[in-house]
C-alpha positions as CSV (number, residue, x, y, z in Angstrom):
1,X,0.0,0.0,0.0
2,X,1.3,3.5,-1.1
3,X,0.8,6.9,1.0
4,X,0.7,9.8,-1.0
5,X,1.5,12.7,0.5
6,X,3.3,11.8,3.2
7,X,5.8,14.3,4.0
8,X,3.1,17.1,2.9
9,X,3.5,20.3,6.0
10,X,-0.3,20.0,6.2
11,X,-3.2,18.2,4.9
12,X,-4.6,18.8,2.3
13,X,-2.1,21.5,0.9
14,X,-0.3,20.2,-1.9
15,X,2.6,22.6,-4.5
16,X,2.5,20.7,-7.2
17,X,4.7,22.0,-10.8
18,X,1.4,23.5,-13.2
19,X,1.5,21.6,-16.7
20,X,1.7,23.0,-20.0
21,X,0.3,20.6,-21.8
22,X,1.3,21.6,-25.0
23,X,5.6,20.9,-24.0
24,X,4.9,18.7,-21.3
25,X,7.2,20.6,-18.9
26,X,6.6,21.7,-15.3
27,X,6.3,25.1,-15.2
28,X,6.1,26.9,-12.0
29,X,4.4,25.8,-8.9
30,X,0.8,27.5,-8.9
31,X,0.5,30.2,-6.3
32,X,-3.8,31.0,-5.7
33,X,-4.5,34.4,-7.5
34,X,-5.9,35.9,-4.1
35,X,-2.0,36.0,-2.9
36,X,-1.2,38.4,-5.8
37,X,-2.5,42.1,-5.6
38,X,-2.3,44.8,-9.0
39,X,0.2,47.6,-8.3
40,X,1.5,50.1,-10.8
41,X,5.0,50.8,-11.6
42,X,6.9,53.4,-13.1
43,X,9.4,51.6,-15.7
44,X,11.5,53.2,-18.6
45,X,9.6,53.1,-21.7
46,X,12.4,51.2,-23.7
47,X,12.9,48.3,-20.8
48,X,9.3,47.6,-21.2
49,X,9.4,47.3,-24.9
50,X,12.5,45.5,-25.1
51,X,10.9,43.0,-22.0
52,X,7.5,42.3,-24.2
53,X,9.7,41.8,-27.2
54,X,12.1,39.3,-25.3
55,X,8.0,38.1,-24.2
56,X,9.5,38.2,-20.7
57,X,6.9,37.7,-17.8
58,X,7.5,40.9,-16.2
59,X,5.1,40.2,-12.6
60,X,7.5,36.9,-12.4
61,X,10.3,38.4,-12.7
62,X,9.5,41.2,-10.0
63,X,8.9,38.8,-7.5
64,X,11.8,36.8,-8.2
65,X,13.8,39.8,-8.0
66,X,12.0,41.4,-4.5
67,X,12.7,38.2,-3.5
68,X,16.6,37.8,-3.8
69,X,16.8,41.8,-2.7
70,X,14.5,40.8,0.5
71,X,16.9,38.0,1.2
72,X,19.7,40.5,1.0
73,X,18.1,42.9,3.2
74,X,17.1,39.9,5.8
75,X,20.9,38.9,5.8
76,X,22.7,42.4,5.9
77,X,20.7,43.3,8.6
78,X,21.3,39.9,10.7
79,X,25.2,41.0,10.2
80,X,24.8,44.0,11.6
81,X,22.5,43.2,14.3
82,X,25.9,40.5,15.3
83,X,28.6,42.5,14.6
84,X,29.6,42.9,17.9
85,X,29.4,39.3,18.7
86,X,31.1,37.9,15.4
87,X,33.6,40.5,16.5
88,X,34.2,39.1,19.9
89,X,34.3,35.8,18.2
90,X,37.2,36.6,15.7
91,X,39.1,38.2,18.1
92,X,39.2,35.1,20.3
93,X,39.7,32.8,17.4
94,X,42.6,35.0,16.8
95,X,44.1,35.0,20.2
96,X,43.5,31.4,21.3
97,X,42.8,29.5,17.4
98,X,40.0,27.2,16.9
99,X,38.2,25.0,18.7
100,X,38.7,22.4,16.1
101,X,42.4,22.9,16.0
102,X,43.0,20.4,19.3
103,X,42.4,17.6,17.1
104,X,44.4,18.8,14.0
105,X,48.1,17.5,13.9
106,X,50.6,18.8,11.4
């Protein structure tokens, strides 16, 4: 006997890869449209043009994009919310070497 969806977070919710059934290929998992909102942007004329001709998904690439720089944000501000204790942690690394150094033999 098979259990499908086993490792699932929670019942009943399932990602699964949307098909195009014309290439067969998974696409992208499908988000619900209620998560997404309409916003208006101001973009240079000629990187919208040159984005439709390219027939680049311009709302995909957005939130890919906010995405990465979020990440960025999330990280840079982790580093400076530990400076002071990554500090602390060099500077003893320095003075007395690593922990891991008492089994090392050269």
């Amino acid at each position: 006997m098979r259990i499908d969806r086993a490792h699932s977070p929670r019942k009943g919710i399932h990602r699964r890869p949307v098909l195009d059934r014309s290439r067969r290929k998974p696409l992208e998992v499908h988000r619900p449209a209620f998560l997404k909102r309409a916003t208006n942007l101001s973009v240079r004329s000629d990187l919208i043009e040159a984005a439709r001709a390219a027939r680049v998904n311009m709302s995909a690439l957005l939130e890919r994009a906010l995405e990465e720089e979020l990440v960025r944000l999330k990280w840079r501000q982790w580093r400076e919310e530990n400076a002071a204790s990554i500090a602390a942690y060099n500077r003893h690394v320095k003075d007395h070497g690593a922990f891991v150094q008492i089994w090392q033999r050269w």
